[in-house]
C-alpha positions as CSV (number, residue, x, y, z in Angstrom):
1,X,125.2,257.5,172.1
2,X,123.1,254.5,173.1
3,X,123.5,252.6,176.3
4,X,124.7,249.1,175.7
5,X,122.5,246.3,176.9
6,X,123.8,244.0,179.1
7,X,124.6,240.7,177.7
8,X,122.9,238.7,180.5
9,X,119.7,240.4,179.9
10,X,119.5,238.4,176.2
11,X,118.9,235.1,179.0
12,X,115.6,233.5,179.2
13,X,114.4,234.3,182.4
14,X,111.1,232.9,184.6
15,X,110.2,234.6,187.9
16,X,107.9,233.0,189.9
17,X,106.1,235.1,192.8
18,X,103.4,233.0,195.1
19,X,103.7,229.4,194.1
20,X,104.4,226.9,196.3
21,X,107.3,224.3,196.0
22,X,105.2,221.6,194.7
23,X,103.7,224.3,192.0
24,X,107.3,225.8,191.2
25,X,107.9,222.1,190.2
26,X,105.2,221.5,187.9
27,X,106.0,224.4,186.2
28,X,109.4,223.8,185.8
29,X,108.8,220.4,184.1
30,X,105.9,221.5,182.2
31,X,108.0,224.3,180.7
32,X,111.5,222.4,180.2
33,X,109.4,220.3,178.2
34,X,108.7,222.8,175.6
35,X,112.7,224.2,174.8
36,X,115.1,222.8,172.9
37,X,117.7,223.8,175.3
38,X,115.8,223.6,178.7
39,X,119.3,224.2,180.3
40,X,119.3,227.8,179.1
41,X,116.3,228.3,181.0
42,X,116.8,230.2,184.4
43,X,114.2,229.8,186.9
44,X,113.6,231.3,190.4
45,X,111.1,232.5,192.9
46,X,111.3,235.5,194.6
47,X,112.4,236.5,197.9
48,X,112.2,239.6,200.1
49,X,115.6,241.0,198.4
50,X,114.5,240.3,194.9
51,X,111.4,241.7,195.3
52,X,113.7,245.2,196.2
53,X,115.7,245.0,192.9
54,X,115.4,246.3,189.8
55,X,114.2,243.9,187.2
56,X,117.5,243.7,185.3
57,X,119.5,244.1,188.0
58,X,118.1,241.0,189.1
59,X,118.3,239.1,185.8
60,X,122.0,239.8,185.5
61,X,122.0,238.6,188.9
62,X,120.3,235.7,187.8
63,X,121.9,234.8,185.3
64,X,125.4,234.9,187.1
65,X,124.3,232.3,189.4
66,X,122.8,230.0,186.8
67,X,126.8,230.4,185.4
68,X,128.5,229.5,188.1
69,X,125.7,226.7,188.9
70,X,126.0,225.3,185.0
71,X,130.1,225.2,185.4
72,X,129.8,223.8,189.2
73,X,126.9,221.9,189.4
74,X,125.9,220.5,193.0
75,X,126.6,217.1,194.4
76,X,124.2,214.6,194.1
77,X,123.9,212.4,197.9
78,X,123.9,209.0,196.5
């Protein structure tokens, strides 16, 4: 019997090792710019405890943040 995937790992997904802030941002706008749906996208550079995980385990990570992010998004200081 087959494994199922997890659902999370269906998510597009960019991982960004080495870049600097300034970089990470240029990329981020360049490549919103090309989708449809740039909100689907999930972005994010590693750190010392991703760089430990296992490549899905840190998608499904991923993408449970960019959840709870999407359906509480961050105050803006105005």
């Amino acid at each position: 019997m087959a494994e199922q995937k997890h659902p999370s790992l269906e998510n597009k997904v960019i991982i960004m090792n080495g870049f600097t802030y300034e970089e990470i941002t240029k990329i981020m706008r360049s490549v919103k710019g090309l989708f449809e749906n740039p909100k689907d996208l999930i972005f994010a550079k590693t750190t010392d405890q991703s760089l430990e995980m296992k490549l899905s385990d840190l998608i499904i990570d991923m993408s449970e943040d960019h959840e709870y992010l999407k359906a509480n998004p961050p105050q803006r200081n105005t």
